[in-house]
N, C-alpha and C positions, 0 to 999 in steps of 0.2 A: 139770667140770675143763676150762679150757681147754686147746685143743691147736692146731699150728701151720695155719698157710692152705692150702688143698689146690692143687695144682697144676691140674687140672681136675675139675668139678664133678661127681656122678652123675646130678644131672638137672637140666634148664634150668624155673628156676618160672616164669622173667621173663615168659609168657605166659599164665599163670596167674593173677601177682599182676596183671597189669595187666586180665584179666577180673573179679578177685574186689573188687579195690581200689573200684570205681564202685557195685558193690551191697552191701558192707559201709558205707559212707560211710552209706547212709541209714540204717542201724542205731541202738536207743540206744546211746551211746558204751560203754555196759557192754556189750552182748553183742557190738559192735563189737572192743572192744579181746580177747572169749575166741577170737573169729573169726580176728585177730590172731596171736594164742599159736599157734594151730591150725597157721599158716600159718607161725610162729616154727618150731618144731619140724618140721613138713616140710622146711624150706627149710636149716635147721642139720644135720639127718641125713642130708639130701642133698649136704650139703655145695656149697652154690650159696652162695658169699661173694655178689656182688652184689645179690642178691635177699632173702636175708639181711640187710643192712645194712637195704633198703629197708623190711621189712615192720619191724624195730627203731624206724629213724627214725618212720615211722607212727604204731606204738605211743605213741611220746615226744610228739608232735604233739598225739594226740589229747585223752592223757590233760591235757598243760599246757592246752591250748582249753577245757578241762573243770574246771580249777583243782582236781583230782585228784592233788594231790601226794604225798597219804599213800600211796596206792596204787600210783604211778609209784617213792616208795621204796620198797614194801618189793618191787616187778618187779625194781630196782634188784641186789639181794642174789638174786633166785631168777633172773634171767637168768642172772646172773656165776658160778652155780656150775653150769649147766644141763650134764649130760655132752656131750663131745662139740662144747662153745660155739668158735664160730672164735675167735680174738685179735684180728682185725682187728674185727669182727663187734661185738666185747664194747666194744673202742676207740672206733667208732663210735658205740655205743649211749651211751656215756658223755661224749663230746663233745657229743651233742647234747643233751644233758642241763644241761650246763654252757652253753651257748649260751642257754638259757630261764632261768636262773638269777636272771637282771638283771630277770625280770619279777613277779619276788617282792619287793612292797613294803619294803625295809630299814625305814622307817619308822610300817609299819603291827606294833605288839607278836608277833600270830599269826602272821604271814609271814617275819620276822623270823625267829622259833620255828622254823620248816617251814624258812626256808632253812637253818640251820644244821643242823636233823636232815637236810637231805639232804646235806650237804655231810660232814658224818662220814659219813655210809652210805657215800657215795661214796670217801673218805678209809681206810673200813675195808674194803673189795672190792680195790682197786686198791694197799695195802700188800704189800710185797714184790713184785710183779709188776712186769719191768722195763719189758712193749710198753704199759703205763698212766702210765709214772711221768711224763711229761710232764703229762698231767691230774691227777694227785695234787699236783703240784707247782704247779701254776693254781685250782683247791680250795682247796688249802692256805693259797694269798697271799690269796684270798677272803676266808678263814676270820678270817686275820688280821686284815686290812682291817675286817671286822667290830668283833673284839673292841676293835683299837684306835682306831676311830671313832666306832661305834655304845654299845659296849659300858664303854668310858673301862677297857680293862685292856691294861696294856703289854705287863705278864711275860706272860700269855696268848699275844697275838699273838707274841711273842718267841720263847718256846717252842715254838708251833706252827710258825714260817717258820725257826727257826736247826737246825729235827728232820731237815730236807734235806739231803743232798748233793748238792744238784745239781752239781757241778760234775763228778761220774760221772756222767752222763745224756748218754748216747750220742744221744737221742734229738732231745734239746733244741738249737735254737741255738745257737753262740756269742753274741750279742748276750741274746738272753734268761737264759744263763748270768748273764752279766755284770750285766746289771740288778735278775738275783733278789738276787744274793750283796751288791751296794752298797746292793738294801733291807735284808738283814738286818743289816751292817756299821750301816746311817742308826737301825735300832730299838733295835737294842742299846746305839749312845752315847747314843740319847735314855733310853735303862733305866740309862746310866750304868755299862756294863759294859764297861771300854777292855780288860782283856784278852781275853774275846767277842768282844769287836771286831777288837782287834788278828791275833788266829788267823784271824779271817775274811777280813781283809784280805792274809796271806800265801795265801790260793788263788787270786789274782789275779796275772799276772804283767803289769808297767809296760807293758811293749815290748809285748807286745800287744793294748794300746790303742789303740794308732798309728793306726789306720785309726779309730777310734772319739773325736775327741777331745771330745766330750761326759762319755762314759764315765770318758774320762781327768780330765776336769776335773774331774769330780765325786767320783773316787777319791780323788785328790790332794789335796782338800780334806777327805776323811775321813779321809786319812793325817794333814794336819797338827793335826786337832783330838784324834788319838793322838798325836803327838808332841809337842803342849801338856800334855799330860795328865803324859805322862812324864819334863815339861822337859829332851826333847833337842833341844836347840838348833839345834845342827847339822845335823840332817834336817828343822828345821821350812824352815831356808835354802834345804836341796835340794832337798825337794817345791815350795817356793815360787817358786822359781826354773822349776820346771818347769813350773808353773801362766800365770806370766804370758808362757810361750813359747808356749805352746798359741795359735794364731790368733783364736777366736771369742773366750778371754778379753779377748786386748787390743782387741778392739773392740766387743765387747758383753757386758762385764762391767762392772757400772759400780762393782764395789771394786775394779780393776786397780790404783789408785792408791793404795787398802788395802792390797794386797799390795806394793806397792813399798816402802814404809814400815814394814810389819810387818817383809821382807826385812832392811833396816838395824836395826832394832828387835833383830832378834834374833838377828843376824849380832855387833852386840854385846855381849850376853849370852853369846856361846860362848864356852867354854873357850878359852883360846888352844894351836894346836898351828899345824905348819907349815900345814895345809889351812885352818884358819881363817885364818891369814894371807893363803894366797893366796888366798881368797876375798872378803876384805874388799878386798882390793886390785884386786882384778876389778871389784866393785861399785862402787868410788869410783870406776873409771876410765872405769866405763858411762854414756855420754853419756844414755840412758834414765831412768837415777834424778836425775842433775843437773836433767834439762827437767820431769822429774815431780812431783818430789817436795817438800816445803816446803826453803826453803832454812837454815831453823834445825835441821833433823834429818839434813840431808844431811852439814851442819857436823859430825855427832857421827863420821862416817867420820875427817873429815879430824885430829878431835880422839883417835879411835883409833889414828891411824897416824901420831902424830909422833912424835919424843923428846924430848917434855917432859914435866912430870911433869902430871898431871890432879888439879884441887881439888875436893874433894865438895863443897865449900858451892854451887862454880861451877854445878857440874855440877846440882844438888837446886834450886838456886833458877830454873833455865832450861827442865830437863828433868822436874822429878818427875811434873806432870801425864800428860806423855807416857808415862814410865813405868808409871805405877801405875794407868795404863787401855790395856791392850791394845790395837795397832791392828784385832789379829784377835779378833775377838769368840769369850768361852768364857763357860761357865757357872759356872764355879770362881772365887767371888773370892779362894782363899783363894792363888790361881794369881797373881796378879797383885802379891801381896805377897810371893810366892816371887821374882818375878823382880825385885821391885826391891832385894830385898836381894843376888840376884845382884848386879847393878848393882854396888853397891858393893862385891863380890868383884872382879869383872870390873877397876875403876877400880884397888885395892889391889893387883892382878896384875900389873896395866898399870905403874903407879909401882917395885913388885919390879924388875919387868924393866927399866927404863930406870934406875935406880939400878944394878945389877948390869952394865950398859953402861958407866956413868962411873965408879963406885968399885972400887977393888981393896980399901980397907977402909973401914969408918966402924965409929961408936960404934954400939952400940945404943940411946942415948937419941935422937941424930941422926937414927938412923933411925925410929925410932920418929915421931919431931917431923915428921920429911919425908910420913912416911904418915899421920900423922893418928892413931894407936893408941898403944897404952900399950906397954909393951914386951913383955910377954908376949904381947900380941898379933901383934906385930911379930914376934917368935921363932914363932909360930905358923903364921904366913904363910909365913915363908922356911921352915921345913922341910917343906908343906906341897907348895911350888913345887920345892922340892929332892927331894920324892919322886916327883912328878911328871914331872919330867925338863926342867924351864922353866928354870933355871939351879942352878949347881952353886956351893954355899957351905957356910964351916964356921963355928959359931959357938961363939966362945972367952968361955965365960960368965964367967971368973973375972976377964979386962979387959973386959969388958962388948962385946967387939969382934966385928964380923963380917969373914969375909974371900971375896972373890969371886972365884972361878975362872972366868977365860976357858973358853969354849967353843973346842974349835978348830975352825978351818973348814976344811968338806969340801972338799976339791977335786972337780971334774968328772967326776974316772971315781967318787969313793966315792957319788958324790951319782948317778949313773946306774945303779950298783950296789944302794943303798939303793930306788934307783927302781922296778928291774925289781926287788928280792925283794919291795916291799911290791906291787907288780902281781900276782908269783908266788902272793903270800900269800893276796889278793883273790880272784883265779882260781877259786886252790884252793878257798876256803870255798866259792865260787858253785857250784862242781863238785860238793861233796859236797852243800849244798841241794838241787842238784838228783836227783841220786843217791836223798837219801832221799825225793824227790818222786815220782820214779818208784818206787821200793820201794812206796813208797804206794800209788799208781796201779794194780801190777801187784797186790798183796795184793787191793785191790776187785775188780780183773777175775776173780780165782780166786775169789771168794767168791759173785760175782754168776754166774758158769759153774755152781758146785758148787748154788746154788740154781734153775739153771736146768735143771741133770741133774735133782735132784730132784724136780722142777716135771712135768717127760715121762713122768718113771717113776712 
């Protein structure tokens, strides 16, 4: 069992090992390495961590020089449980373990073999132990790396790299944190598993990437191939938008121009509410996308933000290509046929609401003729918009007639009022996330203590 680092030692080997070290070396490496043990267990009961470590390292030395792997795993398992073993001691002995690792042919079938049986050895000693879980954690991405390189299995590697929490590991960087958790986030959309994914990607907070913007870039670009997945528009805008702020994107990215065009692409496909609005209007007025971007697609801003009405035939004979091939590449064709029939929501929305601006009443066959649809359809649309909260109408089916209710306008204290409670509202939610974030947090810390009492006793 292991037990904590002693404060001071009960006897110094360091003079010792460095007499014994020079005439065990000519030894055959087997009675070398029992010579070893010998000097193992003096140096652990005497509790000398430095000397300790030493004769460990030794051991690990000798045996890899000797390509004696079978027997370095199964020291592996009888070290780790040795009474009285330091933690530092055991830490050591197993990093350096993992240092020789790379010199196990992946390529050669038997080495191959031998690395991964040491790599579970190593995976099943250092579970639940928390002063290892850093090398469990570095194993473990090995382990993967394997499976899904060598071995051509994803779920494998998947299972084995998403089994972690690191993002409890006291132990570990921040940086290393952050790059384990964006590989398991990258294996799991390639397994095709967006809610996996998506949970993975809520242990990550945005803002503090800030100093990392690699990190962040490459987040960001997992988030939006979640937010394709789940055709939400409007976040695919916001991740995107923050991708091409990032510095290194805009100058050494060379889809920056992908992303500007996606931006409009999908800026309109969104829903219209007041935030889409004022974001399409931000964008048309970014001299950025005007110098960027083609000027036949920049067009489609200026064709979203007038009051006239928009023709499908116009719109399908100029734009279908562009649509029905993403600027942002996904795996999903069946994604791409989602969003063009958006499209034609989006355009139907668009003509609703600029009709709803000029008439207080029309026919329904009128209307129907003005959008393109049959009339049921057209009755489908308006009550659709009307439970939405996009405009407010009644329709009088027995004269075939619709009637359209003004909106009234806010004035400047209800629209600052509206302002600060959807801000209040905002707040709010972020407060309780994080609320139950720490709930979180603090449940691991009790459970990792209550295993760590356990652990002494």
């Amino acid at each position: 069992m292991s037990r904590e680092d002693p404060i001071k030692a009960e006897k110094d080997y360091s003079a010792t090992l460095d007499e014994q070290f020079p005439l065990i070396e000519k030894l055959p490496y087997k009675q070398a390495i029992d010579k070893y043990l010998v000097l193992e267990k003096q140096t652990r009961q005497s509790s000398d961590l430095p000397s300790s470590k030493r004769v460990l390292n030794r051991i690990v030395d000798v045996l890899v020089d000797n390509s004696d792997w079978e027997y370095l795993n199964e020291l592996i398992v009888v070290l780790s449980k040795k009474h009285g073993q330091l933690k530092t001691s055991i830490q050591t002995f197993i990093a350096k373990i993992i240092e020789n690792l790379d010199k196990l042919n992946e390529d050669d079938k038997q080495q191959l073999d031998l690395k991964i049986k040491v790599i579970e050895t190593i995976r099943t000693v250092t579970d639940k132990k928390i002063f290892v879980e850093v090398e469990r954690a570095i194993v473990s991405r090995k382990l993967a790396e394997i499976y899904l390189n060598k071995l051509n299995d994803l779920n494998k590697a998947v299972d084995i790299l998403c089994d972690l929490q690191v993002e409890t590991y006291s132990l570990m960087s921040f940086s290393d944190k952050i790059d384990y958790i964006l590989l398991q986030i990258k294996l799991t959309l390639q397994k095709g598993d967006y809610n996996q994914a998506k949970i993975l990607s809520r242990k990550i907070l945005l803002k503090s990437l800030k100093p990392h913007p690699e990190f962040k870039a490459q987040f960001l670009k997992y988030l939006i191939e979640i937010n394709i997945f789940d055709f939400d528009y409007i976040e695919i805008v916001k991740n995107l938008l923050l991708l091409i702020d990032i510095s290194t994107v805009k100058e050494q990215d060379p889809d920056y121009k992908t992303y500007l065009a996606g931006i409009i692409y999908y800026i309109i496909l969104s829903p219209y509410d007041p935030h889409q609005n004022d974001l399409i209007n931000q964008i048309k007025s970014n001299q950025v996308f005007s110098k960027n971007v083609d000027t036949k697609v920049f067009k489609l801003l200026e064709i979203f933000t007038t009051n006239e009405l928009i023709h499908w035939s116009n719109i399908e004979s100029i734009y279908k290509t562009f649509f029905t091939q993403s600027p942002i590449q996904t795996t999903e064709s069946k994604t791409n046929e989602t969003n063009y029939k958006n499209l034609q929501k989006r355009i139907i929305e668009h003509n609703l609401r600029i009709i709803n601006k000029f008439y207080q009443f029309i026919k329904l066959d009128r209307l129907a003729y003005l959008l393109q649809l049959s009339i049921p359809e057209s009755e489908q649309y308006v009550s659709e918009l009307v439970n939405n909260g996009m405009i407010s109408a009644k329709i009088n089916r027995p004269q075939g007639i619709i009637k359209f209710e003004k909106a009234k306008v806010a004035t400047e204290k209800d629209s600052n009022i509206n302002s600060l409670l959807n801000d209040w509202c905002f707040d709010i939610d972020k407060l309780l996330e994080e609320v139950d974030s720490i709930g979180h947090l603090i449940n691991k810390e009790e459970m990792m203590y209550g295993i760590k009492q356990r652990a002494t006793t």
